[in-house]
N, C-alpha and C positions, 0 to 999 in steps of 0.2 A: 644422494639420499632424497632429494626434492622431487625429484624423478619417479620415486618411489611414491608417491602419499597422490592419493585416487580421492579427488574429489567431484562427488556426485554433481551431474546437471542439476536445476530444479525446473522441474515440468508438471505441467497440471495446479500449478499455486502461481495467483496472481496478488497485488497490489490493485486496489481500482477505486474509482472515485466516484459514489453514486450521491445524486442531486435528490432532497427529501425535504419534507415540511419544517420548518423549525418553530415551534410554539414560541420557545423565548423571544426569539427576534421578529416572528411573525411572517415568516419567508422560505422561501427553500433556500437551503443551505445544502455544501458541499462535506462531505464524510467521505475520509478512508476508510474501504475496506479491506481484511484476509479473507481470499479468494480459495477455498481448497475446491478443484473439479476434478481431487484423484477420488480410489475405490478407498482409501487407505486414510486413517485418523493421523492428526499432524500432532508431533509432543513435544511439549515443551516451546513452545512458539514465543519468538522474539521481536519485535519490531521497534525498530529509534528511528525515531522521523527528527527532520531538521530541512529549514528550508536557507536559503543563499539567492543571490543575485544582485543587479542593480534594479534600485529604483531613483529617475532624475537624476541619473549620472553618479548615485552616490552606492556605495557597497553596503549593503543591509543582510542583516541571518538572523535568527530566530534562536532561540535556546533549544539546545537536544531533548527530544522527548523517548523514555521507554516506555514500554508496553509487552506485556507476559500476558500468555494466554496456555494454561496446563496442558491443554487440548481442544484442537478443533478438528471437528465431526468432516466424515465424509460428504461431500456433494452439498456442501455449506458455506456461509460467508460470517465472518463475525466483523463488528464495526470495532475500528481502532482507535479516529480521534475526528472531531470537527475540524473543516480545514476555514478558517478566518478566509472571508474574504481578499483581508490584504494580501497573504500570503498566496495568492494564488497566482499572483502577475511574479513569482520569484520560484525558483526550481525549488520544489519539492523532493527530498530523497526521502527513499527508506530501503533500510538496510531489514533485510528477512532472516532469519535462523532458527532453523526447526529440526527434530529430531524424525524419522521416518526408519520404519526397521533396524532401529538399531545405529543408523547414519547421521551423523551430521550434514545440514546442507546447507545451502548461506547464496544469498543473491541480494542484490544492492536494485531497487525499481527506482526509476527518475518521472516526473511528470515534469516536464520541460515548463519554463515562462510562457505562461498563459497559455498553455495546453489542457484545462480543467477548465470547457466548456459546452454549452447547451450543442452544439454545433460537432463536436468530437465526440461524441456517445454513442455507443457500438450497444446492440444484442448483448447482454452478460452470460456467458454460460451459467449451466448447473442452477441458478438462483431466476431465471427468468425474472430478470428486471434489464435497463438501460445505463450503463455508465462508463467512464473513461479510464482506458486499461494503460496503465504506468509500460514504461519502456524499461 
């Protein structure tokens, strides 16, 4: 029976990390974004972020965060969550789940330890800006 159950790739939707001004702290600061660079609106859109790793030898995480979004527009990005400084020397997950034609689709994006930097930021599709695309 497992055999049976077709679950879709997800292509054309990213996870990414763009670098922007932050008034409150008076700095640029790092943001998650949802990346859609399909023709096609995303429903129902899920993300739970949580981060993990070691810091000074000692095991550190973060509390789980969710995030709904009804719908995100084609050839669009919407921001998800400020990413803490601290948090950025520890692996970042987020687990993606969105609804498309009718399909469920689900992908888990990693930003590795201390891969959410000035020095890793690639061309963004779709949204022409500069930021760092989750694995």
């Amino acid at each position: 029976m497992k055999k049976d159950i077709i679950i879709p790739k997800v292509e054309g939707v990213q996870i990414v990390a763009i670098q922007e001004w932050n008034d409150d702290f008076q700095e640029h600061s790092w943001y998650a974004y949802l990346l859609n660079e399909t023709d096609q609106k995303l429903e129902m859109a899920i993300v739970v972020s949580r981060a993990y790793g070691l810091i000074n030898g000692e095991n550190r995480k973060t509390g789980t965060f969710r995030h709904a979004f009804k719908e995100v527009e084609p050839k669009s990005a919407v921001k998800v969550e400020f990413l803490e400084n601290n948090v950025l020397q520890l692996n970042n997950e987020f687990m993606l789940s969105y609804f498309l034609e009718g399909k469920l689709y689900d992908k888990k994006f990693i930003f590795k330890t201390n891969s959410i930097n000035e020095k890793a930021q690639t061309d963004l599709p779709v949204i022409g800006r500069r930021g760092v695309l989750a694995v």
